[in-house]
TORDREN-984548 format. One record per residue (C-alpha): residue in one letter; x, y, z. Coordinates in pm, whole numbers. Each point is the difference from the previous one (the first is absolute). Layout:
<fivos>
a | X | Y | Z $
...
</fivos>
This chain:
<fivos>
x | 2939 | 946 | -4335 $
x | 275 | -48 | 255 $
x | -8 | -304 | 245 $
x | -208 | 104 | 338 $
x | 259 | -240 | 183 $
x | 341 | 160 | -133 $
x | -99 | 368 | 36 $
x | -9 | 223 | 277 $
x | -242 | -28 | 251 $
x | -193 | 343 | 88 $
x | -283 | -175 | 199 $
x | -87 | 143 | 347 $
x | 295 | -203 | 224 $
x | 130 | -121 | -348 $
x | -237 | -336 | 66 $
x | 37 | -211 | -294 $
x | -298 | 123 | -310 $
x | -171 | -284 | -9 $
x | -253 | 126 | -192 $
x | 186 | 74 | -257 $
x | 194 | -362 | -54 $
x | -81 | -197 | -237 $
x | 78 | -347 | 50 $
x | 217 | 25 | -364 $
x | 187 | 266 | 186 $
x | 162 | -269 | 192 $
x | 206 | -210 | -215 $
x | 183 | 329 | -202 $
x | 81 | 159 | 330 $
x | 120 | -340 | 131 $
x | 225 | 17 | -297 $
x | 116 | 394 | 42 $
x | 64 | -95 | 339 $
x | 230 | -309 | 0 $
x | 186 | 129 | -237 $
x | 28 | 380 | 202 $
x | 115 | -255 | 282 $
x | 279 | -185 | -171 $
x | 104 | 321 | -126 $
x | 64 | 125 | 343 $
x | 152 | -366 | 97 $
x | 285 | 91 | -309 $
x | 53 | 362 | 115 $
x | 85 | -186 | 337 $
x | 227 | -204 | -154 $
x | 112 | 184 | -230 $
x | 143 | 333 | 158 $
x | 335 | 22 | 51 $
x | 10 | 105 | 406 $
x | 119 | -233 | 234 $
x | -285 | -178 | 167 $
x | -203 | 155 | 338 $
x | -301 | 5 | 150 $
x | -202 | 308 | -155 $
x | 168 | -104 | -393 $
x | -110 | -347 | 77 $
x | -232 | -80 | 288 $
x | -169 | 276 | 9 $
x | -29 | 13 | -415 $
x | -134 | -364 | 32 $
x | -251 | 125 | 202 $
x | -156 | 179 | -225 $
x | 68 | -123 | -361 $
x | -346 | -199 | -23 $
x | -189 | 277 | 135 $
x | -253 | 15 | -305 $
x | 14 | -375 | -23 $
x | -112 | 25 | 345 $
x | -299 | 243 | -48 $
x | -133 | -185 | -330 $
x | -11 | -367 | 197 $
x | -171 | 199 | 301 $
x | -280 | 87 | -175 $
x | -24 | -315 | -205 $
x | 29 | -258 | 298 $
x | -261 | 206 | 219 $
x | -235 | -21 | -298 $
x | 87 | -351 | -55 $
x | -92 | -115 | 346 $
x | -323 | 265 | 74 $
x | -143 | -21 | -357 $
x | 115 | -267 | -232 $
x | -133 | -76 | -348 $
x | 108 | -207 | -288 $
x | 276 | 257 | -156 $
x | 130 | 52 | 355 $
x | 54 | -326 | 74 $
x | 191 | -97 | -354 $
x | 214 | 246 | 75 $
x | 78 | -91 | 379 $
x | 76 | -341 | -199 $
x | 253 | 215 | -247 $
x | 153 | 257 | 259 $
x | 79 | -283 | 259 $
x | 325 | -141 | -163 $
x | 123 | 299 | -145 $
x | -3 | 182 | 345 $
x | 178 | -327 | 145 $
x | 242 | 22 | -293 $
x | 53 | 368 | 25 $
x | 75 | -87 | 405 $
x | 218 | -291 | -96 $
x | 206 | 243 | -286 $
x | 101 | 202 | 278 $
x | 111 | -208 | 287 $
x | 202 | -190 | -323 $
x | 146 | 304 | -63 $
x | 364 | -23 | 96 $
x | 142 | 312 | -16 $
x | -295 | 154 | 188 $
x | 73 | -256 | 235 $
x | 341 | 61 | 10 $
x | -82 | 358 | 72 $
x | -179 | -95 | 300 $
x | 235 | -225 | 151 $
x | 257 | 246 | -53 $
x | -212 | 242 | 238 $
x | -98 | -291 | 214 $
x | 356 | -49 | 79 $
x | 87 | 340 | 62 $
x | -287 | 47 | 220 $
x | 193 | 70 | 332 $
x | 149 | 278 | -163 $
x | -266 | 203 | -163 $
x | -122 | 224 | 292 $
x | -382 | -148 | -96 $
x | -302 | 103 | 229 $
x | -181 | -314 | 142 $
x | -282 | 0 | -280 $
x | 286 | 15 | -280 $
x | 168 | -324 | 195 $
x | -277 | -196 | 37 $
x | -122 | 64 | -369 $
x | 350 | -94 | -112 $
x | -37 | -314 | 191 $
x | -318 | -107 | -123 $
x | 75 | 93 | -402 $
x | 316 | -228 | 18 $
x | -161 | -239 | 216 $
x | -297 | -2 | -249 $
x | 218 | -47 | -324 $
x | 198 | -304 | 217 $
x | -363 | -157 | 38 $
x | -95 | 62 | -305 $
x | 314 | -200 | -152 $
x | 224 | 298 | -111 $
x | 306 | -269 | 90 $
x | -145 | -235 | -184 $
x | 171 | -38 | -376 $
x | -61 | -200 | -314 $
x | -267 | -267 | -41 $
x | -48 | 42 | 356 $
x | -118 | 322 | -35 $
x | -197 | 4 | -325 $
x | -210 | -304 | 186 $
x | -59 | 231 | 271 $
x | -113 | 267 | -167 $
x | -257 | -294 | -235 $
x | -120 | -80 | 348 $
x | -81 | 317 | 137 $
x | -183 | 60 | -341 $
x | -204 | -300 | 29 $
x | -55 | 88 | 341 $
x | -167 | 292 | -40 $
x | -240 | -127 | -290 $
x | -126 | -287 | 197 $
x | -121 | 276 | 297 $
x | -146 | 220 | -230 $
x | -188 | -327 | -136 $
x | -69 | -162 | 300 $
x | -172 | 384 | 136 $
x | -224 | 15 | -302 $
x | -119 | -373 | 45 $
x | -136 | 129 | 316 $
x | -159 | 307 | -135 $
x | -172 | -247 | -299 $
x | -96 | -239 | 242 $
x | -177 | 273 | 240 $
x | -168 | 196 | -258 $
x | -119 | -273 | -165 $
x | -162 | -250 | 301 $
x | -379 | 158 | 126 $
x | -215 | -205 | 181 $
x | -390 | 87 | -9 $
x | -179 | 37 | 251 $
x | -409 | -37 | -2 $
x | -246 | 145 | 246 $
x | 34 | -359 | 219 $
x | 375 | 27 | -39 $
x | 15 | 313 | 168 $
x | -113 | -183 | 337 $
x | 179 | 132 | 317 $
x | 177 | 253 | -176 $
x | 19 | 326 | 157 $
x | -142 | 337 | -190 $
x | 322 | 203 | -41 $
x | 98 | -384 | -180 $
x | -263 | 1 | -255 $
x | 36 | 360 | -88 $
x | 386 | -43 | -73 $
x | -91 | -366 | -210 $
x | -277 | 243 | -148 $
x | 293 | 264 | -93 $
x | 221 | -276 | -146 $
x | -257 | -156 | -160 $
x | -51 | 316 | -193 $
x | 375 | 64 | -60 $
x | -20 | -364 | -196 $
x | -299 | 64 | -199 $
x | -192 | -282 | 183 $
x | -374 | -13 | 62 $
x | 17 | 20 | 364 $
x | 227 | -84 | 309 $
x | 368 | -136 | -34 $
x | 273 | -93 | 194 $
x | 337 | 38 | -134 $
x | 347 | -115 | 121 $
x | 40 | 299 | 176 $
x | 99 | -6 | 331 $
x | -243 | 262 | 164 $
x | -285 | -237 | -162 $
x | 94 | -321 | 16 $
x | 126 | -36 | 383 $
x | -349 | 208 | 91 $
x | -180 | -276 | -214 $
x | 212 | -238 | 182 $
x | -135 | 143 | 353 $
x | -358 | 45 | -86 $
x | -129 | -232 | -263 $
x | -219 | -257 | 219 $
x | 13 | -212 | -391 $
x | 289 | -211 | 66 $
x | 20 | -134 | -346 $
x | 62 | 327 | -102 $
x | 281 | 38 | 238 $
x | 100 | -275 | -132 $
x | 57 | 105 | -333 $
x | 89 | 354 | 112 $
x | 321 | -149 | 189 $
x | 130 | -242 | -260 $
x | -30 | 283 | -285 $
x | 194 | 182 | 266 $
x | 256 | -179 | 91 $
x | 44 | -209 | -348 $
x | 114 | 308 | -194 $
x | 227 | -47 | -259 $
x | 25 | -381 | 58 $
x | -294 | -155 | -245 $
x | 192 | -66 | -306 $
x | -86 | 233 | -262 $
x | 212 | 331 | -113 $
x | 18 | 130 | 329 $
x | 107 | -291 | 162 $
x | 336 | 171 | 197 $
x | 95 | -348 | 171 $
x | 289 | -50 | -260 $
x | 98 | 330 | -10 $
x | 39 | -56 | 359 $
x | 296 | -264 | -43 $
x | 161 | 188 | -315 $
x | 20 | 305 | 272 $
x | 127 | -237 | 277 $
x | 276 | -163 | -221 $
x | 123 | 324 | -155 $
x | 5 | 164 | 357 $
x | 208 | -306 | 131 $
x | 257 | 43 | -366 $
x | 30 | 377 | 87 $
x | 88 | -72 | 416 $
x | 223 | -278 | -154 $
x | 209 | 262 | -271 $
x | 44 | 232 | 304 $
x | 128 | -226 | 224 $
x | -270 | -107 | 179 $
x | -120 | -325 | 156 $
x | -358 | 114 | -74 $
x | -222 | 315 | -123 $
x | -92 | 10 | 399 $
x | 362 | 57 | 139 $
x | 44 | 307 | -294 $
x | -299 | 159 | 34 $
x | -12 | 18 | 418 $
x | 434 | 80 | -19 $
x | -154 | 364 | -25 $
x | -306 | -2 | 200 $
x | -16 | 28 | 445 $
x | -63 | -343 | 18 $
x | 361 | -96 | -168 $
x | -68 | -373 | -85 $
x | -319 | -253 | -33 $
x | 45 | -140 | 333 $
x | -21 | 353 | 170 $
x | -330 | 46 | -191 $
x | -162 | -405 | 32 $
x | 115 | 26 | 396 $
x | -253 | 348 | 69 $
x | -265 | -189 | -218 $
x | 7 | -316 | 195 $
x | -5 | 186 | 303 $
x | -313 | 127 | -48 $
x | -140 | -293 | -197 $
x | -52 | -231 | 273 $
x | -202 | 243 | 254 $
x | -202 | 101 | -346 $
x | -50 | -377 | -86 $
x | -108 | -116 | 333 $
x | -219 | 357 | -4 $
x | -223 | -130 | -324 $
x | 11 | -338 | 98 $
x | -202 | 61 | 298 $
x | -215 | 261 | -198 $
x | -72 | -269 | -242 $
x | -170 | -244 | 274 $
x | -210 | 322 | 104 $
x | -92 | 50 | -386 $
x | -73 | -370 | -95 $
x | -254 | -27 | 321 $
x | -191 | 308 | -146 $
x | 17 | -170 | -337 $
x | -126 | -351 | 158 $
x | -245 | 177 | 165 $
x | -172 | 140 | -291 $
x | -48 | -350 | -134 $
x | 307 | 7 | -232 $
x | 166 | -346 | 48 $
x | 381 | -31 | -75 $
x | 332 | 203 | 74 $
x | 35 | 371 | -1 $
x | 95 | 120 | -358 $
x | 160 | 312 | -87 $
x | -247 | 190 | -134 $
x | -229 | -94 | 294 $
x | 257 | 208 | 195 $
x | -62 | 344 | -73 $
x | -366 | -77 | 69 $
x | 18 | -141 | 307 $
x | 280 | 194 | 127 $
x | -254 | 305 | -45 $
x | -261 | -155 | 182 $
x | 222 | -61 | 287 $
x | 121 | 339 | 2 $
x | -411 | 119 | 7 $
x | -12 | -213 | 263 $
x | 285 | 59 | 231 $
x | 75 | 335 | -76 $
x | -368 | 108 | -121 $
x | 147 | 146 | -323 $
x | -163 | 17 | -276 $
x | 174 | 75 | -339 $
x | -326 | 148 | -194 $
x | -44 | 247 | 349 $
x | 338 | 73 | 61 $
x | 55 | 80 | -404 $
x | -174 | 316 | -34 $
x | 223 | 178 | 263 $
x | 272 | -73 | -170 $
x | -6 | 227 | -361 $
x | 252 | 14 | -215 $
x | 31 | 407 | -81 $
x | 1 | 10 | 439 $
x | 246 | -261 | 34 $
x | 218 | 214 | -246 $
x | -43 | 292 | 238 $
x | 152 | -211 | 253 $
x | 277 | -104 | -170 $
x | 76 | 355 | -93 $
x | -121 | 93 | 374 $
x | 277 | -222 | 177 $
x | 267 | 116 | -268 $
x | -99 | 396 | 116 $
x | 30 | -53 | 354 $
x | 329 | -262 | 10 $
x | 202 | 211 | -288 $
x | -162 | 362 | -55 $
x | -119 | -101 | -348 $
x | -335 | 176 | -154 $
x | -134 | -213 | -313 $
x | -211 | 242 | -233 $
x | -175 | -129 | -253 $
x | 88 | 68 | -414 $
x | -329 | 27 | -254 $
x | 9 | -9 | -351 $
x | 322 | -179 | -29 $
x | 87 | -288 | -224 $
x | 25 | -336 | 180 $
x | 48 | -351 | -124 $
x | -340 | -81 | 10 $
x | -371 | 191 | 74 $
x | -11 | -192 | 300 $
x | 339 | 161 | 153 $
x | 1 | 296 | 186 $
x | 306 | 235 | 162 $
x | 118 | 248 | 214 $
x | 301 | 201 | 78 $
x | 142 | -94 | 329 $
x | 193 | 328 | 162 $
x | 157 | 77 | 362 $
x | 30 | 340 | 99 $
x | -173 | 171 | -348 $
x | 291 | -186 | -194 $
x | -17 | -248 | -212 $
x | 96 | -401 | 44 $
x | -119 | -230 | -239 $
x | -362 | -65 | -161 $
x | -185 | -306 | 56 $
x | -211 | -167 | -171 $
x | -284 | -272 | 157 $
x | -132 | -282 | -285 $
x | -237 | -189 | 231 $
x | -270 | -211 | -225 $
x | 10 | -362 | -155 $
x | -13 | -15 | -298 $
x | 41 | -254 | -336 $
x | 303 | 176 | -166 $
x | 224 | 5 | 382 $
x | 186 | -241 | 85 $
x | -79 | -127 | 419 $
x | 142 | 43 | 297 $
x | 91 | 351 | 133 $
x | 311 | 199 | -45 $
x | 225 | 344 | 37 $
x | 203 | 161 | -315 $
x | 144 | 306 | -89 $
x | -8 | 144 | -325 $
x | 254 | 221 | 96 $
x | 197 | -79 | 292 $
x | 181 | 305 | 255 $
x | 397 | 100 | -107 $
x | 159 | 335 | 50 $
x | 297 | -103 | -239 $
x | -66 | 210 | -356 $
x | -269 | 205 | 198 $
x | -244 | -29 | 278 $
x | -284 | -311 | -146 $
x | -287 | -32 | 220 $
x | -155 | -342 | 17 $
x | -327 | -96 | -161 $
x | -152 | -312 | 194 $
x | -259 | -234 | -123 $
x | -236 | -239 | 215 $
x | -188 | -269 | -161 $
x | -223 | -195 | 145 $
x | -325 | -274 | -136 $
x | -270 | 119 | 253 $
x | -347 | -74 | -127 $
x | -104 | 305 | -219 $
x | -376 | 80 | 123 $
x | -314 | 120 | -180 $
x | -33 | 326 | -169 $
x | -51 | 260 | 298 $
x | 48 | -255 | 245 $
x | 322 | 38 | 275 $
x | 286 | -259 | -52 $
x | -22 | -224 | 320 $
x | 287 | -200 | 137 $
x | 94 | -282 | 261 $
x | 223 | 96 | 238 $
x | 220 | -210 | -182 $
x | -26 | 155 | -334 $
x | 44 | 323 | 297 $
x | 357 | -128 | 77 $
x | 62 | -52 | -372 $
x | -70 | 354 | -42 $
x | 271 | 116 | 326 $
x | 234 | -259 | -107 $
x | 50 | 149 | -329 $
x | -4 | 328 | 77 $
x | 280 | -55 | 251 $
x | 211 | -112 | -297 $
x | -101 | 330 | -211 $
x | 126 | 189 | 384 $
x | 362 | -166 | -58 $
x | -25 | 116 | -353 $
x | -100 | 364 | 52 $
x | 196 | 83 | 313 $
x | 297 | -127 | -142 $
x | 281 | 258 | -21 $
x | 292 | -109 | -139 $
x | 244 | 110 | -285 $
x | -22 | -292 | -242 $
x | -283 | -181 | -145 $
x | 220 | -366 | 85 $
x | -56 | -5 | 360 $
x | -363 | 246 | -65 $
x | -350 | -119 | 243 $
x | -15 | -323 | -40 $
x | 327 | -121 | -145 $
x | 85 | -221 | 305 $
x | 83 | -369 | 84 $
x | -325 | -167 | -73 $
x | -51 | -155 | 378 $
x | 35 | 384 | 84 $
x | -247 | 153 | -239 $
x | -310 | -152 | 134 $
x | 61 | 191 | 318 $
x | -160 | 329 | -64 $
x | -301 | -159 | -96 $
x | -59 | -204 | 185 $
x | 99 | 238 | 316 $
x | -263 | 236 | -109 $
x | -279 | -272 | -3 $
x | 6 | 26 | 372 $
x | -159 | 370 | 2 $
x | -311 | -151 | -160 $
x | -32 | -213 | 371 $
x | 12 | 342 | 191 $
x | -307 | 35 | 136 $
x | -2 | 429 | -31 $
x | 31 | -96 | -361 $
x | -283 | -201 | -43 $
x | -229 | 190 | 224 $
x | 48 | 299 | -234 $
x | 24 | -162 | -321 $
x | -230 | -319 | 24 $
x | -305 | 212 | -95 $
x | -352 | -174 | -171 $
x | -39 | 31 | -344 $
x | -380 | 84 | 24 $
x | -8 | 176 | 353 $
x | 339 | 155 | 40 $
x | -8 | -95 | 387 $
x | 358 | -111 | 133 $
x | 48 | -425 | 72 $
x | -173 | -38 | 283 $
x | 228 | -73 | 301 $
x | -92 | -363 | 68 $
x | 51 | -127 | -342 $
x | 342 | 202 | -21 $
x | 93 | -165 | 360 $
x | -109 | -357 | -197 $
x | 171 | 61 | -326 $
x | 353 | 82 | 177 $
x | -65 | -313 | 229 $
x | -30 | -179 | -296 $
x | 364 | 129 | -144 $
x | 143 | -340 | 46 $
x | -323 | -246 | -87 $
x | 75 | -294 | -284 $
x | 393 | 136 | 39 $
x | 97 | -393 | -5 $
x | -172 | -53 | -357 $
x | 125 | 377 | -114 $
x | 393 | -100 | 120 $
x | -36 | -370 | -183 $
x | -134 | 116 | -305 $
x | 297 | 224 | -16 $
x | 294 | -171 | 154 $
x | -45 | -339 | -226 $
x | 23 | 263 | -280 $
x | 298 | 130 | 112 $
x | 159 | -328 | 82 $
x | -76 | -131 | -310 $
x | 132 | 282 | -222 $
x | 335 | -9 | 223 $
x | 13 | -392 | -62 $
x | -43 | 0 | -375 $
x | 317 | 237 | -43 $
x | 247 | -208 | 233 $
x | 162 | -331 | 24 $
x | -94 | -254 | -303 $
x | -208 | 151 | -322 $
x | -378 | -81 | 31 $
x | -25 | -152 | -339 $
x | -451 | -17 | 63 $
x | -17 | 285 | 211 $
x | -398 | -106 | 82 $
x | 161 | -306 | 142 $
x | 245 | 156 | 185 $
x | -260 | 297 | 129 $
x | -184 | -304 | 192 $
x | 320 | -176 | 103 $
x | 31 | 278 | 198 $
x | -361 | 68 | 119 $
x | 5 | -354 | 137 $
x | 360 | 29 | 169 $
x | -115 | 326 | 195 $
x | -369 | -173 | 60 $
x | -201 | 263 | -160 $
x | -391 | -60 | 129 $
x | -196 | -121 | -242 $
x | -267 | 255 | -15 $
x | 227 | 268 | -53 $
x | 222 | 39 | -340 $
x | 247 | 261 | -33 $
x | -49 | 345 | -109 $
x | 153 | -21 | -317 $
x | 15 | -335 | -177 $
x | 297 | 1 | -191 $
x | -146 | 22 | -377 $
x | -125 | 351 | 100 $
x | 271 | 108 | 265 $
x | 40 | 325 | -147 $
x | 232 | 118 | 242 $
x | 253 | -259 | -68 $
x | -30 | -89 | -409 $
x | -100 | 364 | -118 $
x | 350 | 82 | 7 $
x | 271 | 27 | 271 $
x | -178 | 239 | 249 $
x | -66 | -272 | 267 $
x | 146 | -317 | -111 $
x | 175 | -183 | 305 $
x | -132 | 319 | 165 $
x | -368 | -54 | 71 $
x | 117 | -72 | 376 $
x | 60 | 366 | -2 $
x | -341 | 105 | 109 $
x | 66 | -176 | 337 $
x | 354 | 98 | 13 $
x | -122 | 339 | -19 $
x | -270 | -65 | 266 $
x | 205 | -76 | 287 $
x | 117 | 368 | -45 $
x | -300 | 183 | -28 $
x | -148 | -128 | 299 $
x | 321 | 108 | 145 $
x | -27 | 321 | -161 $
x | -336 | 64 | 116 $
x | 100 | -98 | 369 $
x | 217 | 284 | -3 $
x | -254 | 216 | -52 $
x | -210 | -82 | 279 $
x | 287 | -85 | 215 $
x | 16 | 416 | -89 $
x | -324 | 101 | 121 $
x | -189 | -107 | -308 $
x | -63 | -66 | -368 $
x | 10 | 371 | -88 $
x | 342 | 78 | 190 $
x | 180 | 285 | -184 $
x | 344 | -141 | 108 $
x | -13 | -342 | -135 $
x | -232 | 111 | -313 $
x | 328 | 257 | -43 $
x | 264 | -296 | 35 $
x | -173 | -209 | -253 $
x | 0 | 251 | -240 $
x | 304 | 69 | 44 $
x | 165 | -313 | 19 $
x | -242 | -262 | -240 $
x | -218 | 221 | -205 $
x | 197 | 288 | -124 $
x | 337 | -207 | 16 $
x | -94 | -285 | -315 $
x | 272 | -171 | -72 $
x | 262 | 183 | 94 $
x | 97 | -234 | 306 $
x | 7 | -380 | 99 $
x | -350 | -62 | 90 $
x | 147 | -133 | 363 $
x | 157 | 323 | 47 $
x | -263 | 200 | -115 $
x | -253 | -227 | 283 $
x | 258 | 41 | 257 $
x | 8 | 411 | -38 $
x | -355 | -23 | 21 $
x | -60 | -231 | 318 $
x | 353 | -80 | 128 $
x | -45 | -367 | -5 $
x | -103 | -269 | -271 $
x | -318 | -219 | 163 $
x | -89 | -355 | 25 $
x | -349 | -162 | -134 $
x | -107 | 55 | 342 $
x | -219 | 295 | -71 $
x | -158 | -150 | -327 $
x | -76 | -307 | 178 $
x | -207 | 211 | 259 $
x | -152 | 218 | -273 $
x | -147 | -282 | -193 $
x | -92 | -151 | 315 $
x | 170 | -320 | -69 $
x | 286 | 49 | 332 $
x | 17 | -323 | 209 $
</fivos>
């Protein structure tokens, strides 16, 4: 029987036959395919033509392109739907696809070949996409350590291996540690806890095989838990499972993976020519250098710190006042913080919940996309998807068609946390027109049989923010895959999502689309005029949580090695004076973003670096009339979601809006300006 992954794919839109893979499909067609790569790599090398771009760049470009499909599949699987023989071979493929990376930037007549054409460049008549993918390939085999030689470059290469078996590691301690911790929950422990609540503890409680009610590590439990849950024991023990992942001894412990990663990072920076992993990884990013990026953060730390201070005197009176002695803890927060809200801004979560479904806020999404860009999303049955659960459509403009797109929106034991955009197959015209298939993920609490999925406006802006990313993916119209949708500085990328988050605040939107799950009837107007009034409430606790994140990822990769990173993580939560009842949003043991590989790592700043632009984006579109203006929807399309890559993300900002903005506009958004 031949291999599902190597042959041809004659599925409707080519999607990948997930059905019919096997997970002992995977390692054979790894095999097949590294070795079809190097192949190509040789033929490269080998021919006897004088080195240019399409015998050389553009051959590079697509070499691994069956490497690229088989690790597609087997990464979205990995991360939606993990199991035992999954996860051994995550463990097995990791090095070999560093190694296979490392053979090829350590290849020196490739790069010879390369160089040769680099240093031609002003002579080969290239367009501006062939320029600026010659410029990243050689800049990416420089960073990589192509000029490195000898020992120097076999450690390298050891490093980079090692590197990417500790993140593989370090994401599956997560997933162990969240599938594994339930907490019970009796009739009297199910005191102040809303209905939509106990029917999603109900639903997980099922999906574990329990006898009754359970909260999980989820997030779209355990913060609603957090809010609701009038036990404060429980909240108790709720938080410190939460926040204590990964750091309780054991297997899963990641807290010495943490300073193996940190020390290898440092040796790689150090090989390149770097004073520290911080300096190379932000060379190629907007923000240029750690100071650029700690500067912004600081800038808005103070307002945010002096914001949740005084929220925390408001929150410790209400705790004093129900007879609770003592300081304000964290996970009293989240408690009290929704009882102020109730109070000042007469919003309830459990009322304002059933207007807010996840099938209509999907409509929305879709909705905005239709009336900014022209796009129609139709949806695809009886297709094969990653999991049951999944569900897709084919997204055309005109009667032609773009991309598919595929939504993944439940929590579940075998998927990793958090929420995130992929493509299986990413847009290219080189060696034929590719259309993109996009992927959203998301944890949102799965609900009873027959029962609507509900969401918080939070979980809402999840849902927006994501599909923003899958936008820059299936827009993107460009000739090679290198500088394809998202394949932009990382302080640039977070720009189309969170840009399109803002749609979710129109109010047109929500009065159409904010429907009741029993009655149908629209959000009445008075709680929509409260929920937008409440855009910026608890802002100071939601910027600290994140900044002292993002301050102490950037810390840990500059300046002197953090030998106990734990240590150093409250080193700098003390400098900065982080309040007490709040902890950061990712403790470092489970800081995905940073230790599950290099994604984010002296780049989780990027999210704010990102957000001084889309509120400047935004303004431009009601400085235009408003958020539906078919101007500026055309300009960003033209110049940040169909261009990728395929310019410096300044440039590519300045086309769009003409001038690069200060934090002036995020300040005001998160209503934390002086």
């Amino acid at each position: 029987m031949s291999n599902p992954l190597l042959s041809e794919w004659t599925t409707p839109f080519a999607l990948p036959p997930f059905a019919a893979i096997a997970d002992d499909d995977f390692e054979p067609a790894l095999d097949v395919a590294l070795s079809e790569a190097r192949a190509n790599i040789a033929a490269i090398v080998d021919t006897a033509e004088p080195p240019d771009f399409a015998n050389t760049i553009e051959a590079l470009e697509l070499a691994d392109e069956a490497l690229g499909r088989v690790l597609s599949v087997f990464f979205n699987l990995s991360g939606t739907d993990a199991n035992p023989k999954r996860e051994a071979l995550q463990r097995r493929f990791s090095p070999l696809i560093s190694d296979y990376s490392s053979e090829i930037t350590r290849n020196r007549a490739l790069f010879q070949r390369v160089e040769a054409i680099w240093g031609a460049r002003d002579t080969l008549d290239l367009t501006d996409e062939q320029a600026r993918v010659l410029m990243l390939t050689h800049r990416s085999f420089v960073r990589a350590g192509a000029c490195l030689e000898g020992p120097e470059s076999e450690r390298l290469a050891e490093v980079k291996s090692r590197l990417a078996t500790l993140g593989t590691e370090f994401t599956q301690n997560i997933v162990a540690e969240e599938r594994s911790w339930v907490m019970d929950l009796t009739d009297a422990d199910l005191a102040g806890l809303p209905d939509f609540l106990i029917e999603a503890a109900k639903a997980a409680g099922d999906e574990k095989q329990r006898p009754g009610p359970v909260i999980t590590l989820s997030r779209s439990l355990i913060v609603p838990f957090l809010q609701f849950s009038t036990r404060r024991d429980l909240r108790e023990k709720a938080w410190r499972a939460w926040t204590s992942r990964c750091a309780n001894g054991g297997e899963t412990d990641n807290r010495a993976k943490v300073a193996e990663t940190l020390k290898l990072r440092a040796e790689r920076a150090r090989l390149l020519g770097y004073p520290d992993f911080a300096s190379f990884k932000l060379e190629t990013e907007m923000a240029k250098t750690p100071q650029a990026a700690q500067d912004l953060l600081m800038q808005v730390w103070e307002p945010a710190r002096a914001g949740a201070l005084a929220d925390a005197g408001h929150l410790e009176e209400m705790l004093h006042s129900d007879g609770v002695k003592g300081d304000l803890q964290p996970w009293d927060w989240r408690y009290y913080g929704e009882k102020r809200r109730a109070q000042e801004h007469d919003l309830d979560e459990s009322a304002l919940k059933p207007y807010l479904q996840l099938d209509r806020m999907i409509e929305a999404a879709f909705a905005c996309a239709t009336r900014l860009f022209g796009i129609e999303a139709r949806p695809l049955d009886g297709v094969s998807l990653n999991h049951p659960d999944a569900r897709a459509w084919e997204i055309v403009r005109n009667g032609e068609h773009l991309a598919v797109f595929i939504g993944d929106y439940f929590a579940r034991g075998s998927k990793r946390s958090g929420a995130w955009c992929s493509a299986l197959r990413s847009q290219r015209k080189l060696g034929g027109d590719v259309h993109p298939v996009v992927i959203n993920v998301c944890n949102f609490a799965k609900p009873p049989e027959g029962r609507p999925a509900l969401l918080s406006y939070d979980d809402a802006r999840t849902l927006f923010h994501e599909f923003g990313h899958a936008l820059h993916q299936m827009l993107s119209d460009v000739t090679y895959e290198t500088i394809s949708g998202t394949s932009v500085a990382r302080d640039f990328v977070e720009l189309p999502s969170q840009l399109y988050e803002h749609w979710l605040e129109v109010p047109e939107v929500l009065s159409e689309f904010a429907t009741h799950a029993e009655t149908g009837a629209p959000m009445p107007q008075d709680m929509l005029d409260r929920l937008l009034a409440a855009g910026t409430y608890d802002m100071g606790f939601k910027t600290v949580e994140y900044v002292a994140s993002a301050l102490v990822d950037l810390d840990f990769h500059q300046g002197d090695l953090a030998t106990d990173p734990m240590q150093r993580q409250a080193e700098v939560l003390d400098r900065i004076g982080m309040p007490p009842a709040i902890a950061m949003r990712h403790a470092t043991p489970h800081f995905a973003h940073v230790f599950a590989g290099d994604g984010y790592s002296s780049g989780y700043y990027s999210y704010m670096w990102s957000e001084v632009m889309d509120a400047d984006a935004f303004e431009a579109f009601i400085e235009a009339g408003g958020p539906f203006d078919a101007g500026i929807a055309a300009k960003l399309e033209q110049h940040v979601l169909s261009a990728g890559g395929s310019k410096d993300a300044a440039d590519l900002y300045l086309a769009f809006r003409g001038k690069m903005p200060g934090p002036e506009a995020l300040l005001k958004g998160r209503g934390l300006a002086v």
